[in-house]
C-alpha positions as CSV (number, residue, x, y, z in Angstrom):
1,X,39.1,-0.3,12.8
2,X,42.4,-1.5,11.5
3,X,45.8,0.1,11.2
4,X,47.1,-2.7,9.4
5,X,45.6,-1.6,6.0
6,X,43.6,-4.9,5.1
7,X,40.1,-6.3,6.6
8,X,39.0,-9.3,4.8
9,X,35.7,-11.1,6.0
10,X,35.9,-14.4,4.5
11,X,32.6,-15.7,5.7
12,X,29.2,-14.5,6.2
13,X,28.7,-11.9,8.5
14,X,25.5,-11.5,10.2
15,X,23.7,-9.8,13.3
16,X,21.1,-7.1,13.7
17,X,23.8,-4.7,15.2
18,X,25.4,-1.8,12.9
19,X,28.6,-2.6,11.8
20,X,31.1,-0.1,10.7
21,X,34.4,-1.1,9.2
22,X,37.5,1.1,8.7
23,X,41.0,0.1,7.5
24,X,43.7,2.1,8.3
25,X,41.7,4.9,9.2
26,X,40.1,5.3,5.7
27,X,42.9,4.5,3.6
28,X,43.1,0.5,3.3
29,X,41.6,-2.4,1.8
30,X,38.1,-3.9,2.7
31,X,36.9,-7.2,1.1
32,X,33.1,-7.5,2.5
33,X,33.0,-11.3,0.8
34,X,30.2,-12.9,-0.2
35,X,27.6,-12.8,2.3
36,X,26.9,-9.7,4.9
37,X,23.2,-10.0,6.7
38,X,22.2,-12.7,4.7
39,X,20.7,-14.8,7.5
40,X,20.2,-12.0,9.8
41,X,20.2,-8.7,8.8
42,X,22.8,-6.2,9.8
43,X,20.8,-2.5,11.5
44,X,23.4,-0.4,9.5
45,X,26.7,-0.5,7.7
46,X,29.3,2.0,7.4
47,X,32.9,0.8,5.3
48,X,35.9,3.5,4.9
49,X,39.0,2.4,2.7
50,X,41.0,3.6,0.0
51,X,39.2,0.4,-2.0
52,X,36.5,-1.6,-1.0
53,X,35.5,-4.9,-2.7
54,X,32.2,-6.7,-2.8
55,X,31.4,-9.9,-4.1
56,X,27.7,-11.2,-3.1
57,X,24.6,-10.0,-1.1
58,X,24.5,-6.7,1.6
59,X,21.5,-6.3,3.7
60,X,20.7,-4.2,6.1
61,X,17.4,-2.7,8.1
62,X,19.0,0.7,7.8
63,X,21.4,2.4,5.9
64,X,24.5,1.9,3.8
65,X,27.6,4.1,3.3
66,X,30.4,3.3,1.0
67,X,33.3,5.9,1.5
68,X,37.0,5.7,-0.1
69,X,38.5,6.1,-3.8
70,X,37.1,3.0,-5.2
71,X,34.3,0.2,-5.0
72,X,35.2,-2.8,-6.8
73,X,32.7,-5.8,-8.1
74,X,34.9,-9.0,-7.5
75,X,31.2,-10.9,-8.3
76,X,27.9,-10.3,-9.2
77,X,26.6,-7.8,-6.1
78,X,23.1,-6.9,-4.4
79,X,22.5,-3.9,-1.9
80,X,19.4,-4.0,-0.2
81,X,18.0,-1.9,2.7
82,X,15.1,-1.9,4.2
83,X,13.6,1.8,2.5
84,X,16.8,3.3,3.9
85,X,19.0,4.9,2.0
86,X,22.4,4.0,0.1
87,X,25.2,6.3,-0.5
88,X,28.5,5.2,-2.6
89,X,31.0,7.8,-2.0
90,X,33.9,6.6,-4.9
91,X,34.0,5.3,-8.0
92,X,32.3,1.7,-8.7
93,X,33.9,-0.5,-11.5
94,X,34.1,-4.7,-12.4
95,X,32.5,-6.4,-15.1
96,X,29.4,-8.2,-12.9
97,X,25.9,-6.9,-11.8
98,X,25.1,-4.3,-9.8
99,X,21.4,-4.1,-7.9
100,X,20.2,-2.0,-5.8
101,X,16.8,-2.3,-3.6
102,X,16.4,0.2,-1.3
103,X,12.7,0.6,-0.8
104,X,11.8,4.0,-0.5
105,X,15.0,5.1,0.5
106,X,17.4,6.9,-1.9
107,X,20.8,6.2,-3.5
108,X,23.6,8.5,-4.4
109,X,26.5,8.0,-6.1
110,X,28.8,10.7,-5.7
111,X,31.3,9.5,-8.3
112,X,31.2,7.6,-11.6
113,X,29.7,4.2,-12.1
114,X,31.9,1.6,-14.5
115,X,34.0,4.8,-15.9
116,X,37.4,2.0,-16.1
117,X,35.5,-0.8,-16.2
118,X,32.4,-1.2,-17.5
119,X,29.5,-3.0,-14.9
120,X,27.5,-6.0,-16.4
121,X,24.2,-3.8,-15.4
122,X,23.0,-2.0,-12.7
123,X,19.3,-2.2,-12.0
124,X,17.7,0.0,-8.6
125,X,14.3,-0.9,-7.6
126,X,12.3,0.8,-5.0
127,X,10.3,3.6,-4.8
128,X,13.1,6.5,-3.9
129,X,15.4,8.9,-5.1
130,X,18.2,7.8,-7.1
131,X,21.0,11.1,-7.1
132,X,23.0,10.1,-10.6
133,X,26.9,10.8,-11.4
134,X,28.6,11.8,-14.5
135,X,28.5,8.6,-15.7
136,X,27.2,5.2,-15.5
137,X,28.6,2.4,-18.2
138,X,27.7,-0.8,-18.8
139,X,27.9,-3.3,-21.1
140,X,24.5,-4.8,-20.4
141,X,21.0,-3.0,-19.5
142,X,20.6,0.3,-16.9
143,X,17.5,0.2,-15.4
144,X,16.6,3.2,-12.9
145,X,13.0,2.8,-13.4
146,X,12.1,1.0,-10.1
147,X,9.5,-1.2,-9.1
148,X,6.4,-2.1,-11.5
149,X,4.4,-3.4,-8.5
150,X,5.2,-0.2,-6.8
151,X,4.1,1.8,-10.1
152,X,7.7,2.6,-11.6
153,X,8.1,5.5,-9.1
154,X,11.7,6.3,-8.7
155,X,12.8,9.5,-9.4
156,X,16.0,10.3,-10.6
157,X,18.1,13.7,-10.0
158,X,20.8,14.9,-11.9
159,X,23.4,17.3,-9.9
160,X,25.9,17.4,-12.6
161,X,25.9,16.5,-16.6
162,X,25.2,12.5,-16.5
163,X,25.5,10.0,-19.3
164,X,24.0,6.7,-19.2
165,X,25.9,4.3,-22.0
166,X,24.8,0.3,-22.5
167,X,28.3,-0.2,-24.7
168,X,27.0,-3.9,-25.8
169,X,23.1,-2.5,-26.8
170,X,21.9,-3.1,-23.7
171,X,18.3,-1.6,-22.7
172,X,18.4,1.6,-20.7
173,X,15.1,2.5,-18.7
174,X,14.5,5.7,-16.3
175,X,11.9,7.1,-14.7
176,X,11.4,10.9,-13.5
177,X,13.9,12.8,-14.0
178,X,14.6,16.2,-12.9
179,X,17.4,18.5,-12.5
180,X,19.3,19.6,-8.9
181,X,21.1,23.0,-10.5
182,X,19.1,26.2,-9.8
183,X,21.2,28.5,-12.6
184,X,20.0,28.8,-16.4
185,X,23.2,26.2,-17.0
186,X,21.2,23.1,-15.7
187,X,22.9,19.6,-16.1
188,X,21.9,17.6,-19.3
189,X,21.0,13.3,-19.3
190,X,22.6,12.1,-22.5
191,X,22.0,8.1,-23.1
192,X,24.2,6.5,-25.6
């Protein structure tokens, strides 16, 4: 934890130990850099600030959990886990790539995916549960479909009204899709 306000890690970071990072108690920066559990693969990871930036590969054996108001791509960005789950808690924006392989764990995005700035694409594969915001935007592809070798079996949930929009063309693949809300007033997928 730092009280400073800014954690930078300007190397790779490795070690199968769970790593949590906080700046200034939830309400810094944190710049991950390019390389976390790339050679050895981190157990967990846990980041709180106010913004949190990401510019390479995050791996971990177990699960991931983004928390603060925003997520920024500074560079093309994989999340992998080893079928543990993924949650971002904040908005995600920055023109690169976004993918996601969680196994059979799930991922959540509690807020909206490229909403300021569109994402290159996001792509998740696996064989989980993907939990969708209000909106993902891209200027490239979305592909929530998963894993052909696995039999395209993710399954995605929509808690609220969610639009999926390729503002370039791009391709935009899903898979299951089913609805969280249990009143007659159950959230709609719109794809532009």
């Amino acid at each position: 934890q730092n009280q400073g306000g800014v954690i930078t890690f300007n190397g790779s970071v490795d070690g199968a130990h769970a790593l949590t990072v906080i700046a200034a108690t939830g309400s810094g920066t944190v710049n991950l850099g390019t390389s976390v559990g790339s050679s050895v693969t981190l157990s967990s990871l846990i980041t709180k600030g106010a913004t949190i930036t990401t510019a390479g590969l995050v791996k971990t054996s177990g699960t991931q959990s983004y928390v603060g108001a925003a997520l920024n791509l500074s560079d093309n960005t994989t999340v992998t886990t080893a079928n543990s789950d993924v949650t971002f808690g904040q908005v995600i924006n920055g023109a690169k790539t976004l993918n996601i392989n969680t196994g059979s764990g799930a991922v959540t995005f509690n807020y909206n995916v490229g909403s300021s700035t569109a994402l290159a694409s996001v792509v998740i594969t696996g064989s989980g549960l993907n939990t969708l915001p209000a909106i993902i935007r891209t200027s490239g592809g979305i592909n929530l479909l998963g894993t052909a070798e696995l039999g395209n079996t993710r399954t995605n949930t929509l808690a609220v009204n969610t639009a999926l929009t390729s503002t370039a063309n791009g391709d935009i693949t899903i898979g299951n899709t089913k609805n969280m809300s249990r009143d007659k007033h159950e959230p709609r997928l719109v794809i532009n």
